[in-house]
C-alpha positions in Angstrom: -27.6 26.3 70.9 -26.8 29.2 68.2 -27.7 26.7 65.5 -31.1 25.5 67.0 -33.1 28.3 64.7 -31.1 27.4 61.6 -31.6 23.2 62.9 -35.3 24.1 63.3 -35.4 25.7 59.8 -34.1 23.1 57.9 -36.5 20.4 60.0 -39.3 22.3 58.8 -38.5 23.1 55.1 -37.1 19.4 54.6 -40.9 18.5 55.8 -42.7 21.4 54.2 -40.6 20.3 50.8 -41.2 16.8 51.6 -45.1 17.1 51.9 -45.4 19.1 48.8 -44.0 16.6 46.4 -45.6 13.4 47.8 -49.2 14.6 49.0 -49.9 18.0 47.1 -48.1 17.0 44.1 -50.3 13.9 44.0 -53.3 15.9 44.7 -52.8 18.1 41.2 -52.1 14.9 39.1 -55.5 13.2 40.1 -57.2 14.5 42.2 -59.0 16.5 39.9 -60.2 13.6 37.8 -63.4 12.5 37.0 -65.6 10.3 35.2 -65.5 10.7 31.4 -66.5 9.1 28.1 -64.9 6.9 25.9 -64.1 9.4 23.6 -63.4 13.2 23.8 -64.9 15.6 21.6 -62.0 18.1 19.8 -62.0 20.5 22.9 -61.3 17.3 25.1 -64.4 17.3 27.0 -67.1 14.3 27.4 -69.2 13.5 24.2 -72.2 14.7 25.5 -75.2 12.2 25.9 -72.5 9.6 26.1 -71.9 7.2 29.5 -69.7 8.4 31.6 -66.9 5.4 33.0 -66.2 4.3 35.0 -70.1 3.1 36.8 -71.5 4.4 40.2 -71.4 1.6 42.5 -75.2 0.9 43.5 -77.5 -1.6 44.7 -77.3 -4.9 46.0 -73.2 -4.6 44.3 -72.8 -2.3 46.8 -73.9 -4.0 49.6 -71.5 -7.1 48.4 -68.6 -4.9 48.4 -68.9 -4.3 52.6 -69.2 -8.3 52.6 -65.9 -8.5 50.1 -64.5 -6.3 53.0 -65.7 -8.3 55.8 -64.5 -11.7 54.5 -61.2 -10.7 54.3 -61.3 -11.3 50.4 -58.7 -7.8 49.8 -55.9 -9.7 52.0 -55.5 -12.7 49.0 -57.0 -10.3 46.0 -55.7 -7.3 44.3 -58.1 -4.8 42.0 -55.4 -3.6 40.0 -54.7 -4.5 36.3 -50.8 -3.6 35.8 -50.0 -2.1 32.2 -48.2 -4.3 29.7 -44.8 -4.3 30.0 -45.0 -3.7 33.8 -46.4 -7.7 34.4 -48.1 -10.6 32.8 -51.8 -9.1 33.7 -53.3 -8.7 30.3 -51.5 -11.9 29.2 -53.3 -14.0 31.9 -57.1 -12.4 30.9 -57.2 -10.2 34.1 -58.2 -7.6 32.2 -58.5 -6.1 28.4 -55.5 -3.1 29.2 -54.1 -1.8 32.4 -55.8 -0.1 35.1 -55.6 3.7 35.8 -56.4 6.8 38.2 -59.5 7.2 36.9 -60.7 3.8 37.2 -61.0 3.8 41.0 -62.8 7.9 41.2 -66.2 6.9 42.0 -65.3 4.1 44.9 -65.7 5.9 48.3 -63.1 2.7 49.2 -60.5 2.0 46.9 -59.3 -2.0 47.6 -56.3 -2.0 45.7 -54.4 -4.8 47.8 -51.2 -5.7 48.6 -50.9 -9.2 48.1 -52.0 -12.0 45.0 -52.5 -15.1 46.8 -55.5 -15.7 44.3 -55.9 -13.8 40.9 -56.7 -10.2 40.5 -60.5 -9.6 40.0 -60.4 -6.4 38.9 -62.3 -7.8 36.1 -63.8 -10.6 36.8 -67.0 -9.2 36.4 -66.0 -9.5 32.3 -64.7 -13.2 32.2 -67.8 -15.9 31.3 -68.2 -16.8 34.8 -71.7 -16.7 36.0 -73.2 -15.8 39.2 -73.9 -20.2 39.6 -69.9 -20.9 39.3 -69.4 -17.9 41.7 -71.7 -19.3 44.2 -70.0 -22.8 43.7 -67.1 -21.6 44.3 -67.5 -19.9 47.7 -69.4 -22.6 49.0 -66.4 -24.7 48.5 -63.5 -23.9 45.7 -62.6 -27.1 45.5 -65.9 -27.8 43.3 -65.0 -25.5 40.5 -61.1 -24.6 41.0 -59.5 -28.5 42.6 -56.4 -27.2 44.8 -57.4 -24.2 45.2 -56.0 -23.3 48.4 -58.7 -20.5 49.1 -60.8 -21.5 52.1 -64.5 -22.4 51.9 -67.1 -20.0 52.6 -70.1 -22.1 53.6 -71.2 -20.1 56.7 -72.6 -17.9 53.9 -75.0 -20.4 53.1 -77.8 -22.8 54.3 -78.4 -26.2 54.3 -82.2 -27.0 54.5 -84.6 -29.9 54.3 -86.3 -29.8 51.0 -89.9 -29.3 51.5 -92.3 -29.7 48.8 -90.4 -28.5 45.2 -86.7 -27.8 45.8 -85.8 -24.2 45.7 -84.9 -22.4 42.7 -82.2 -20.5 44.3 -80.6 -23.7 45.8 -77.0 -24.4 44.6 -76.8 -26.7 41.4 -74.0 -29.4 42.2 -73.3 -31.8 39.6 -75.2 -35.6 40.5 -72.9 -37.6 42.6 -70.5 -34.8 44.1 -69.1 -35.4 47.0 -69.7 -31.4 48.3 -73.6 -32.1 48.1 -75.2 -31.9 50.6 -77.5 -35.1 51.6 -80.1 -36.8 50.2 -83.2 -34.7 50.7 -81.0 -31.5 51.6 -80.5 -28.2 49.5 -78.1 -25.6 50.1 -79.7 -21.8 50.0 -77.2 -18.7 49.4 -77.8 -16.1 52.1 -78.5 -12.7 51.0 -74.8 -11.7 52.1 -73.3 -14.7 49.6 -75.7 -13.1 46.9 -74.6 -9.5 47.3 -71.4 -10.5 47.3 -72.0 -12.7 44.0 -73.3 -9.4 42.7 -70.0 -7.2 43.8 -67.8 -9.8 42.0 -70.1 -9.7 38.7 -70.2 -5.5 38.6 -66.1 -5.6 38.8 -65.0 -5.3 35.1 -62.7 -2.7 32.9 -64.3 -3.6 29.7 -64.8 0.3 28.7 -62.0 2.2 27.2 -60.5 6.0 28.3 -58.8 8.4 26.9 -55.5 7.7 28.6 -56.2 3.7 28.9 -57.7 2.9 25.3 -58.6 -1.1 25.1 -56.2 -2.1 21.9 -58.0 -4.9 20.1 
């Protein structure tokens, strides 16, 4: 028992040390960041007048994002484009250059992921899919990606009776497909499959920073 100061010491400096170079240490590399322009003037400040990257999340993209988390979509998805030399990323078009800190400092929710059973979408907002594939697509993947093996989201939409002139939000399937509905019948995106349309389109890295320049 004539050790159990000296035992207790070295518990709590081992922990002390420990929390210091993992939590504090982190803290001081980025947790001062914030948004900033693509370019820095010669002190190294933001060019003033210029946008600041990356974007507030607003709007409808916003509410999209609480239905990306709802759906389960982080558990198959990742939001992180790794550097070159680090994975094929850039290679496969998942994004112009590799992500970094700053890209995630106005999210109140980071979803980084853990897991790519589907491709990253960090920036799919930036590849020429438009918000008609996207819809497609999570009504049933099979229309626009055959084997996909991501499941169909159809509860996020309705099937209706066409009355009168078919709606101009309806789903546009190609004549003959067999994920139509029937004859008569449209399908209608809810306002959750909209918004979360909307997240997916607002996800892109297509601006540059000072310490992640896009390389043409």
């Amino acid at each position: 028992m004539k050790n159990l100061p000296l035992l207790f010491c070295g518990i709590f400096f081992a922990l002390a040390f420990s929390f210091c170079g993992l939590i504090l240490s982190s803290d001081y590399q980025v947790g001062s960041l914030t948004q900033s322009t693509q370019t820095l003037d010669e002190d190294g400040n933001n060019v003033e007048g210029e946008t600041l990257y990356p974007l507030m999340e607003s709007g409808l993209a916003k509410q999209g994002k609480q239905v990306y988390i709802e759906m389960g979509c982080i558990y198959c998805h990742t939001q992180q484009v790794r550097r070159v030399g680090f994975g094929a990323d850039v290679e496969r078009n998942w994004g112009p250059r590799g992500a970094v800190a700053r890209d995630y400092v106005t999210q109140d929710r980071v979803l980084l992921g853990t897991m790519r059973t589907g491709p990253d979408l960090m920036h799919v907002g930036g590849r020429p899919l438009n918000k008609d594939w996207h819809l497609l697509h999570l009504y049933n993947p099979q229309i626009t990606s055959k084997g996909s093996n991501m499941p169909p989201f159809a509860f996020l939409f309705e099937t209706r009776k066409i009355d009168g002139e078919p709606s101009a939000d309806a789903l546009k399937f190609v004549d003959g497909s067999e994920y139509g509905p029937a004859e008569g019948y449209e399908v209608i995106p809810t306002r959750r499959a909209n918004a979360l349309v909307e997240y997916l389109l607002s996800l892109k890295l297509d601006y540059s920073l000072p310490e992640a320049p896009i390389v043409e």
